[in-house]
C-alpha positions as CSV (number, residue, x, y, z in Angstrom):
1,X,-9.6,0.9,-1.8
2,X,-11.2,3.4,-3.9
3,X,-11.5,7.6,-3.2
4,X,-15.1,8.7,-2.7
5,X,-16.8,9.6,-5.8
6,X,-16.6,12.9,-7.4
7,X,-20.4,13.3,-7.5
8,X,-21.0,12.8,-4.0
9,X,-18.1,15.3,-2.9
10,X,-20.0,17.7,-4.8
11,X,-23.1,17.2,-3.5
12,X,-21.8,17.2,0.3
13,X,-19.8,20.6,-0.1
14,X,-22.8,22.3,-1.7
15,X,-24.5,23.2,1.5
16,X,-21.9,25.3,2.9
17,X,-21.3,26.8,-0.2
18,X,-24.5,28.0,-0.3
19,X,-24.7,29.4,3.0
20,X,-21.5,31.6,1.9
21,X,-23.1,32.9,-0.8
22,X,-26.3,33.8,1.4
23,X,-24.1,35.5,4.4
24,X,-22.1,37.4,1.8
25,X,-25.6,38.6,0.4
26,X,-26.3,39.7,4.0
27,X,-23.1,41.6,4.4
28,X,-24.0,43.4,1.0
29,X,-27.2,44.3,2.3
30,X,-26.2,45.6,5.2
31,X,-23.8,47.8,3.6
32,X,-25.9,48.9,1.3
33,X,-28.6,49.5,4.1
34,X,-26.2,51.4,5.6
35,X,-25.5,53.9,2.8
36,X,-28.6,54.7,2.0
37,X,-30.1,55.6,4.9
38,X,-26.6,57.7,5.0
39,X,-27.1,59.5,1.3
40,X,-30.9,59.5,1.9
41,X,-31.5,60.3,4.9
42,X,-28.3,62.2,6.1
43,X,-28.0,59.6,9.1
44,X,-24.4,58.5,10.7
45,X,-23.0,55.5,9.6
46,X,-23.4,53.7,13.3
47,X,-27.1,55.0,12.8
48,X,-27.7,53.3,9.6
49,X,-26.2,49.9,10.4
50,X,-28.1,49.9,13.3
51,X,-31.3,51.2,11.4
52,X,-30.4,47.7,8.9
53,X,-30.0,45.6,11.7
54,X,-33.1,46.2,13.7
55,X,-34.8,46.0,10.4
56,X,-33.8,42.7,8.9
57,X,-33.8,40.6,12.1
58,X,-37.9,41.8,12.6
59,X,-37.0,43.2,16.1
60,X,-38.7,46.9,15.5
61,X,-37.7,48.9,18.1
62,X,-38.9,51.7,15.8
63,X,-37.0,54.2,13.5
64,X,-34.1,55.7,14.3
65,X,-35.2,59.5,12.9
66,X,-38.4,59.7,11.1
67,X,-38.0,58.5,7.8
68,X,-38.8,60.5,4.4
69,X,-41.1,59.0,1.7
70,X,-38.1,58.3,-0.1
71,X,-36.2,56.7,2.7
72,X,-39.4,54.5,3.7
73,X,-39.3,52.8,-0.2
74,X,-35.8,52.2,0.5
75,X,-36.6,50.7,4.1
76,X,-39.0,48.8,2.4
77,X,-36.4,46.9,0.3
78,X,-34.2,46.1,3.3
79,X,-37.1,44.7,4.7
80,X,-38.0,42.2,2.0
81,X,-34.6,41.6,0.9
82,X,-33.3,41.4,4.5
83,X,-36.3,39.1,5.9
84,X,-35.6,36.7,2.8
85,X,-32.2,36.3,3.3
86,X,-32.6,35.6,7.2
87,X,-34.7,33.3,6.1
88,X,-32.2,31.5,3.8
89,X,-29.3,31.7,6.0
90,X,-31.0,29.8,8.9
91,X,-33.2,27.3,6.5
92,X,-29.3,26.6,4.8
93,X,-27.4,26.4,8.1
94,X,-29.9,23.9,9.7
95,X,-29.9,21.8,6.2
96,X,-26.0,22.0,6.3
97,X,-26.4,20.9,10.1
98,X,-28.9,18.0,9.1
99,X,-26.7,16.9,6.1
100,X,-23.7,16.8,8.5
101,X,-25.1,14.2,10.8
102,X,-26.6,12.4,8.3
103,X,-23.4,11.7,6.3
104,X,-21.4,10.9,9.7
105,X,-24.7,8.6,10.1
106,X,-24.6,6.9,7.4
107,X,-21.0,7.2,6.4
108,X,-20.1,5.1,9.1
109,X,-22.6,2.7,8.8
110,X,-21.5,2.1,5.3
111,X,-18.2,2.0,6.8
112,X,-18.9,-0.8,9.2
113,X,-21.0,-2.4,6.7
114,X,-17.4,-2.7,4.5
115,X,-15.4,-3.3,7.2
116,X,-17.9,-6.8,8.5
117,X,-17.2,-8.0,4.9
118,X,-13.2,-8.1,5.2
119,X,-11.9,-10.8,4.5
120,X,-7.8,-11.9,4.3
121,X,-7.1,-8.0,5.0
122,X,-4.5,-6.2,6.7
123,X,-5.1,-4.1,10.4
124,X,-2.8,-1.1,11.0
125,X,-2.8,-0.3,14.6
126,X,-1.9,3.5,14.6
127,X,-2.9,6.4,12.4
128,X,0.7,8.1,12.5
129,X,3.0,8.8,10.3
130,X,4.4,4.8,10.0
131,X,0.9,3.5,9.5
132,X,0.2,6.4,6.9
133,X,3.0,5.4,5.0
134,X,2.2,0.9,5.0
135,X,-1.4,2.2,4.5
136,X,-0.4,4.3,1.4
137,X,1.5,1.4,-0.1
138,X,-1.5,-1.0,0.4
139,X,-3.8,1.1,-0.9
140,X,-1.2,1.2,-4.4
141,X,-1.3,-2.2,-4.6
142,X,-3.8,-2.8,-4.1
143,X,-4.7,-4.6,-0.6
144,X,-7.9,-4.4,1.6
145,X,-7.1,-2.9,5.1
146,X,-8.5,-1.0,8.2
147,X,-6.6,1.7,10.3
148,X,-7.8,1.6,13.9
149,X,-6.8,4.9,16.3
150,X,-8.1,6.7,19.1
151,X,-7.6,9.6,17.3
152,X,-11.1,10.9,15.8
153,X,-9.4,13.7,13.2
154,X,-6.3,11.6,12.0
155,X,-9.3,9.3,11.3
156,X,-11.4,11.8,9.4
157,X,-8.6,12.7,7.3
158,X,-8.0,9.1,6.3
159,X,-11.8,8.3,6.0
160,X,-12.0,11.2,3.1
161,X,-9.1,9.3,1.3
162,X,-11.6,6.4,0.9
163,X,-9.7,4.2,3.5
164,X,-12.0,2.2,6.1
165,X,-11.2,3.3,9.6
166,X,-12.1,1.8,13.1
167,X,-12.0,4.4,15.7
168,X,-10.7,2.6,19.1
169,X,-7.9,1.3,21.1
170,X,-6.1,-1.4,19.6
171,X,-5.3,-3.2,22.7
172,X,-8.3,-4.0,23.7
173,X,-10.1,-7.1,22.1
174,X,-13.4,-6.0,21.8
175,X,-12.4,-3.3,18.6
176,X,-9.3,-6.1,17.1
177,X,-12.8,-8.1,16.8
178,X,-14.8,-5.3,15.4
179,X,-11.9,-5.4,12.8
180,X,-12.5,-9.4,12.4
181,X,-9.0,-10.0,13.5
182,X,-9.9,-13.7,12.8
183,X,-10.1,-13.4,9.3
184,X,-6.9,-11.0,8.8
185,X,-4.4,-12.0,6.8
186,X,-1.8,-9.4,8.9
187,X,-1.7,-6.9,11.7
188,X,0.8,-3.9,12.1
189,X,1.2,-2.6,15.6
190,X,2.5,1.3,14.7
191,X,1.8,3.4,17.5
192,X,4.5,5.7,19.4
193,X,4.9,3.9,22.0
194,X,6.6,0.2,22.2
195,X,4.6,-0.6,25.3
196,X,1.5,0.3,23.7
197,X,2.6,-1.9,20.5
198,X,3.4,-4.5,23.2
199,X,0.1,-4.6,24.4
200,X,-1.5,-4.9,20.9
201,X,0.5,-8.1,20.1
202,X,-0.2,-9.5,23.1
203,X,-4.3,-9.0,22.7
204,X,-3.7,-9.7,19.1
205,X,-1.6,-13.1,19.5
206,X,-4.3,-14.7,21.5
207,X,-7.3,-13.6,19.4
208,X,-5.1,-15.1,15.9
209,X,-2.4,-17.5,16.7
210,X,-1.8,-17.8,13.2
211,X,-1.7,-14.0,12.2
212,X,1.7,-12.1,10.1
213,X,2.2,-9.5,12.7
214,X,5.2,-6.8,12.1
215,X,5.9,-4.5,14.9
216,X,7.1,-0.9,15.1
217,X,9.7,-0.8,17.8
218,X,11.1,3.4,19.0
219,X,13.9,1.9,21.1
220,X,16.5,-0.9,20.2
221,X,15.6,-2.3,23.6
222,X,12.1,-3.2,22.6
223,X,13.0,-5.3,19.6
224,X,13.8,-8.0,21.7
225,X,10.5,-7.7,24.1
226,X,8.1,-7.3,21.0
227,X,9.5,-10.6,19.4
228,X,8.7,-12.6,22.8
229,X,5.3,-10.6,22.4
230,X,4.5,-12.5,19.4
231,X,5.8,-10.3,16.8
232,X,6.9,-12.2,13.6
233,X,9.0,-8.7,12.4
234,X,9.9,-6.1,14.1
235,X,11.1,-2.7,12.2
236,X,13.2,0.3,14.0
237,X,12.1,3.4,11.2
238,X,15.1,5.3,12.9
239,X,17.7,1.9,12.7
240,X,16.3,2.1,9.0
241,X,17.0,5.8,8.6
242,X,20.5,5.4,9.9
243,X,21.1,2.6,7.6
244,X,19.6,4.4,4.8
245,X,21.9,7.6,5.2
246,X,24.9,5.4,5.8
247,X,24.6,3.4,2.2
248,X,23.2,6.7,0.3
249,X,26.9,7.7,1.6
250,X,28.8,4.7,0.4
251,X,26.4,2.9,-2.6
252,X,24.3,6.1,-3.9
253,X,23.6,4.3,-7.8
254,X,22.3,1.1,-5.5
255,X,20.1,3.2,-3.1
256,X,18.8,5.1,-6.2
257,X,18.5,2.0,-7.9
258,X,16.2,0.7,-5.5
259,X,14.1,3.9,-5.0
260,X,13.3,3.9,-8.6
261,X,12.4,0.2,-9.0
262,X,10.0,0.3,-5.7
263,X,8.6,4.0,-6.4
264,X,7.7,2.5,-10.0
265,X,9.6,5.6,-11.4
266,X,10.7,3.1,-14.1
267,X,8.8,0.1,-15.8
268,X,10.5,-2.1,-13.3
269,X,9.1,-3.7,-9.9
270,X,9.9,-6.5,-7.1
271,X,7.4,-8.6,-6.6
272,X,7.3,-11.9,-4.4
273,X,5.5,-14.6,-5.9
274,X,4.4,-18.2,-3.8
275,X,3.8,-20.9,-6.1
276,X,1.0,-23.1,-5.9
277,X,0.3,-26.8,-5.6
278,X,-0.3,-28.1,-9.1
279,X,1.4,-24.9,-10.6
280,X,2.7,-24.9,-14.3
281,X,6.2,-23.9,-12.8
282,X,6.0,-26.0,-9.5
283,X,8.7,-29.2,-9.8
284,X,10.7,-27.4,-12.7
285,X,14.1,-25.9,-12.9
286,X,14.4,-22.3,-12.9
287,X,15.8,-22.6,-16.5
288,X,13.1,-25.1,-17.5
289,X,10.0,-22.9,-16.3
290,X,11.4,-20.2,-18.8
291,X,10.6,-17.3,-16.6
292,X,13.0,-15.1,-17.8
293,X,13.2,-16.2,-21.5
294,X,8.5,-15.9,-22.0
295,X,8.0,-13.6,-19.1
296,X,11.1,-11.3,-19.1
297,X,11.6,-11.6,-15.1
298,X,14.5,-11.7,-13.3
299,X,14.0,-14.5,-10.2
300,X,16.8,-13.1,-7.6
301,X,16.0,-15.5,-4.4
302,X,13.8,-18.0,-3.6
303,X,12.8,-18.9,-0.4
304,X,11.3,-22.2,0.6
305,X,8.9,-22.9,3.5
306,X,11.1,-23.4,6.9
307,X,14.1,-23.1,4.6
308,X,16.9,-20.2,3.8
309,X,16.4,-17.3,1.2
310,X,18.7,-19.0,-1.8
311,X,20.3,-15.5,-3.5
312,X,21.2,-15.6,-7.2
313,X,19.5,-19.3,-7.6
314,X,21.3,-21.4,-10.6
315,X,19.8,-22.3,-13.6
316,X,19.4,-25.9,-12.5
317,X,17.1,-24.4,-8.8
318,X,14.4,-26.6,-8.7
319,X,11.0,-24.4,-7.3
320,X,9.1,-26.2,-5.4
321,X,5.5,-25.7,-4.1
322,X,4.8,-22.8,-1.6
323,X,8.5,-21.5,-2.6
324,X,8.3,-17.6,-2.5
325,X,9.9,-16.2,-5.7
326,X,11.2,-12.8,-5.3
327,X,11.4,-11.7,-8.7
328,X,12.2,-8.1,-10.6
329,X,10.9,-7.4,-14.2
330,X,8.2,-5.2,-15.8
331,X,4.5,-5.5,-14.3
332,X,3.2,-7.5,-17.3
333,X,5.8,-10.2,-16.7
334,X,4.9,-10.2,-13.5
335,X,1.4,-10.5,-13.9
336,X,3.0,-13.5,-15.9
337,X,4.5,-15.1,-13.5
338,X,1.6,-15.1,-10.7
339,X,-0.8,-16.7,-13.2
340,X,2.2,-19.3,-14.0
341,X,2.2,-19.5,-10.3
342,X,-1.4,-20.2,-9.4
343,X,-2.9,-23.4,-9.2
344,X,-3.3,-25.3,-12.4
């Protein structure tokens, strides 16, 4: 997921910026308007403003006080200067207007456009702070995705981050389809509410048997409720902040281990790896694939399909095909190891 480019940020914020510059040339005048039918003339303030502001909006209700010769070459600036810049303000503000629609026009058309060639992507169900956060990381990675909301300005915010948004309620089918739920590789239901998030796996279960789903539960009760729902994973974020504090208490090195490692603060990461069918490491012993010795990676569980996550494997762990590797080391190795991984 890329930002929007440079070039075309530019191009949409000059507009407006031009329309300051021609309203602050249209306070100056004014001012000055004012002044010098104050110095010239000997007029009030009030008269003088109002004297400017008769003149440059072509209303004419006539002069204030008859004007000297002097004071009617001034006027006659004001008039030019002021009819000009009226001129410009309104021509910029209705090509700022135009530009506006266009770009939500045409922004999200080319949005939809993106979004109807997704393919093996990932739908987060809720523009809050939880579906910020797993959109953040897939964007790092990175993984295709669409946030869906109800929420038209949480969605503008995310849109101008280059991130493809569907505005709609998750729980009904008709906008899961718009996000071609079919072809998803995963869905995260991250609203507030559980029943809301209940709802969604329901709609989203019976439109994808098959998809990953990973639910966002507010109350320990719910856990329980959004697993018969059809949630694969469920995640509490204040179970996990309780659990967080508690270890940062009793294992600080460990928790600050694993902060650096996954905020890539250090050249290390943790990657999971599924080996192939006809793989170069498929049917070999984790000391005869040579991971660690040619790649430099660290293999710290495996887990096999329908099987147990095996911690700390020995040497002599056979990998089999569609094992999942979780594996630490440096993101050339594991670049390594994926290609190692991949089909022959």
């Amino acid at each position: 997921m890329h930002s929007p480019p440079r070039r075309a940020t530019m191009a949409a914020v000059k507009p407006y910026l031009n329309l300051r510059i021609v309203f602050v040339a249209l306070v100056a005048l004014v001012l000055i308007g004012m002044a010098g039918f104050h110095f010239l003339e000997g007029w009030s303030w009030f008269e003088g403003f109002y004297m400017v502001l008769t003149t440059i909006t072509t209303i004419g209700y006539g002069e204030v006080h008859p004007l000297s010769y002097t004071g009617r070459i001034f006027n006659s600036f004001v008039i030019i200067a002021g009819v000009a810049l009226v001129l410009l303000f309104f021509g910029g503000a209705t090509q700022a207007l135009l530009e506006f629609e266009l770009q939500s026009v045409f922004g999200r058309r080319r949005m939809d456009r993106e979004i109807g060639r997704l393919s093996d992507h990932y739908i987060i169900c809720g523009a809050g702070r939880v579906g910020r956060s797993v959109a953040r990381e897939l964007a790092r990675k990175p993984c295709p995705f669409v946030i869906i909301d109800n929420d038209v300005n949480k969605l503008a915010r995310y849109s101008a981050e280059g991130w493809l948004t569907l505005i709609g309620d998750a729980t009904q089918a008709a906008v899961l389809r718009q996000a071609h739920i079919e072809r998803a590789r995963g869905l995260v239901a991250s609203t507030t509410t559980d029943g809301t998030n209940i709802y969604i796996l329901l709609t989203a279960r019976s439109l994808n048997p098959k998809l990953q789903i990973i639910a966002r539960a507010s109350e320990e009760e719910a856990e329980k409720h959004l697993l018969t729902a059809g949630a694969n994973h469920v995640v509490s974020p204040y179970n996990f902040a309780g659990y967080r504090i508690a270890q940062t208490f009793m294992r600080p090195h460990v928790v600050d281990f694993f902060d650096t490692a996954m905020n890539r603060q250090l050249p290390l990461e943790i990657e999971e790896v599924q080996v192939q069918a006809g793989s170069r490491v498929a049917g070999q012993t984790l000391e005869g694939s040579r991971i660690r010795q040619e790649m430099g990676v660290i293999v710290l569980a495996i887990k096999g399909e329908g099987a147990h996550m095996r911690f700390n494997p020995s040497p002599d762990e056979v990998i089999h095909q569609g094992d999942h590797l979780i594996a630490m080391g440096e993101p050339e190795g594991l670049r390594r190891l994926e290609q190692s991984a991949e089909r022959a």
